[in-house]
C-alpha positions in Angstrom: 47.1 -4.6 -31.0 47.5 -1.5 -29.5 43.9 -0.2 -29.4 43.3 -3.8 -28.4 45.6 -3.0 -25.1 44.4 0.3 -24.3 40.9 -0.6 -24.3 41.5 -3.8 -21.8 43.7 -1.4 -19.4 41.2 1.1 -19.3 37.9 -1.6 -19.2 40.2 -2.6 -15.7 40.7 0.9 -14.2 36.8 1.5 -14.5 36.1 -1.6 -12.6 37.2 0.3 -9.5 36.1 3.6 -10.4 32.8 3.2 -8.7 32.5 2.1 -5.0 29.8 -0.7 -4.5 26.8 0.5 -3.9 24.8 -0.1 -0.4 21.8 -1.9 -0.2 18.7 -0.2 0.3 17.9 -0.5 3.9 15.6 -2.8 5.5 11.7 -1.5 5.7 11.3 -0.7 9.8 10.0 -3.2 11.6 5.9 -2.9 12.5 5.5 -1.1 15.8 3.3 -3.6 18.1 -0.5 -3.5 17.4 -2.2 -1.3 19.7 -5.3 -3.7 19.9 -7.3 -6.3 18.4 -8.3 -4.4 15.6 -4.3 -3.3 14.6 -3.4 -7.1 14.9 -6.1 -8.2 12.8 -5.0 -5.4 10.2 -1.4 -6.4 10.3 -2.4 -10.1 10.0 -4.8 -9.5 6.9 -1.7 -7.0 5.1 0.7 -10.1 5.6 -1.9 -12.5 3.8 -2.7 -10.1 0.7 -0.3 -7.9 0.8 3.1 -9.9 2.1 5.2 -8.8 -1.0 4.4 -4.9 0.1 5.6 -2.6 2.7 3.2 0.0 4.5 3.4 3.2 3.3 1.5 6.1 5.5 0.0 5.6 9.2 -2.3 3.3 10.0 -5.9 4.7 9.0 -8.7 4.5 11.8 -12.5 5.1 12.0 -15.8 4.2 13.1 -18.9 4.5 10.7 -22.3 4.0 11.5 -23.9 1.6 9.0 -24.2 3.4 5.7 -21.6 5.7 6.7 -18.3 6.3 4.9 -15.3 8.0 5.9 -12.6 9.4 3.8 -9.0 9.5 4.4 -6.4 11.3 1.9 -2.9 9.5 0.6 -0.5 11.0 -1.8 0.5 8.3 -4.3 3.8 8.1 -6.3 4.6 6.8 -9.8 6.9 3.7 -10.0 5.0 2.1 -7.2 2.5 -0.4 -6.6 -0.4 0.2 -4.0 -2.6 -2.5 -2.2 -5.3 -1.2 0.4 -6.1 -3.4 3.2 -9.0 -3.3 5.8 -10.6 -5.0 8.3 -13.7 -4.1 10.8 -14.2 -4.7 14.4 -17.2 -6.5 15.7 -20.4 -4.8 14.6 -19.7 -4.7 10.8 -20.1 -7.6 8.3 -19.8 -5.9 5.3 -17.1 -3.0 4.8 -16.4 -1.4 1.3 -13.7 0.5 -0.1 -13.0 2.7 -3.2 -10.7 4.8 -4.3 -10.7 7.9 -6.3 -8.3 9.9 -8.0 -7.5 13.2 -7.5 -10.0 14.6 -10.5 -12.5 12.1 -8.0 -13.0 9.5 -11.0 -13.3 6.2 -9.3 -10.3 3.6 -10.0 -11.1 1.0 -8.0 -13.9 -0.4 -5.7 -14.4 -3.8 -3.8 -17.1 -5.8 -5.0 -16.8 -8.3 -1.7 -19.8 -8.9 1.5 -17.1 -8.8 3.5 -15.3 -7.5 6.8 -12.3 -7.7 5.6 -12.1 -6.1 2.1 -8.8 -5.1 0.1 -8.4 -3.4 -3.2 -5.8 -4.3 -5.5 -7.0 -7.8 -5.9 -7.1 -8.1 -9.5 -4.4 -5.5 -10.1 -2.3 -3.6 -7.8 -3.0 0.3 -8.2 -0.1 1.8 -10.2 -0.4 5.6 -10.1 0.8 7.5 -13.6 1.9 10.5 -11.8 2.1 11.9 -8.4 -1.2 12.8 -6.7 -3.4 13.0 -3.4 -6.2 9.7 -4.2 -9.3 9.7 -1.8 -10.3 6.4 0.1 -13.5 6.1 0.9 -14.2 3.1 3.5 -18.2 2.5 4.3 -20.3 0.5 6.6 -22.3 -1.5 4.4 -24.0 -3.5 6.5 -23.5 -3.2 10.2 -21.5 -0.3 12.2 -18.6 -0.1 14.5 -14.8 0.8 14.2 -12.4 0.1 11.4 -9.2 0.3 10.5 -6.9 0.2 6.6 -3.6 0.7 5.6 -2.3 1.5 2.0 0.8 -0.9 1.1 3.4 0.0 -1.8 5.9 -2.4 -3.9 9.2 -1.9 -2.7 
């Protein structure tokens, strides 16, 4: 009866031995699209991406067609990664793919289309901190660009 006691007084003073903790906060809100291009790229991120937040700056280029660019991102375990892009007027098909950092190729989109994204199967889920490689092309067509890399909350 005893032991019984103690254990119910003491299973009471540790419910208030920790204060509550505070929810995370809030992801900050989008900064306004600086053009066409930045709206479309938010808009497509919202439709493929809507249960991610953007992690990085926004990514920008132009590429001639047959031309890639490549834009570094460091990576972290225990998050999800989505990449998103979209192309201005003058490209119909735009590809991405992204290495790792030994440069083996994880993922590549397989789409004819302006408005590719990679995680569509799968989200990326790195195993270990680590700068990946994205490398957006003009596959058919040339002009400007734009991608963003979205992570899990």
């Amino acid at each position: 009866m005893r032991a019984s006691a103690l254990l119910f007084t003491l299973a009471l003073l540790g419910c208030d031995a920790l204060p509550p903790e505070d929810p995370p906060p809030p992801p900050a809100p989008e900064d306004p699209p600086a053009d066409a291009l930045e709206a479309a790229r938010a808009q497509r991120g919202e439709e493929v991406a809507d249960w991610m937040m953007r992690d990085g700056a926004p990514l920008r280029g132009t590429a001639a067609e047959g031309e890639a660019r490549d834009f570094s991102h460091v990576m972290l375990p225990g998050f999800c990664y989505k990449i998103v892009a979209v192309s201005g007027e003058g490209i119909e098909d735009l590809e991405l793919r992204l290495y790792d950092g030994n440069s083996v190729l994880l993922q590549r989109d397989t789409t004819q289309d302006p408005r590719p994204f990679l995680g569509r199967e799968r989200p990326v889920c790195p195993p270990e901190t680590s700068t990946y490689r994205l490398e957006v092309r003009a596959v058919a067509g040339g002009g400007d660009f734009a991608a963003h890399f979205y992570r899990s909350l």
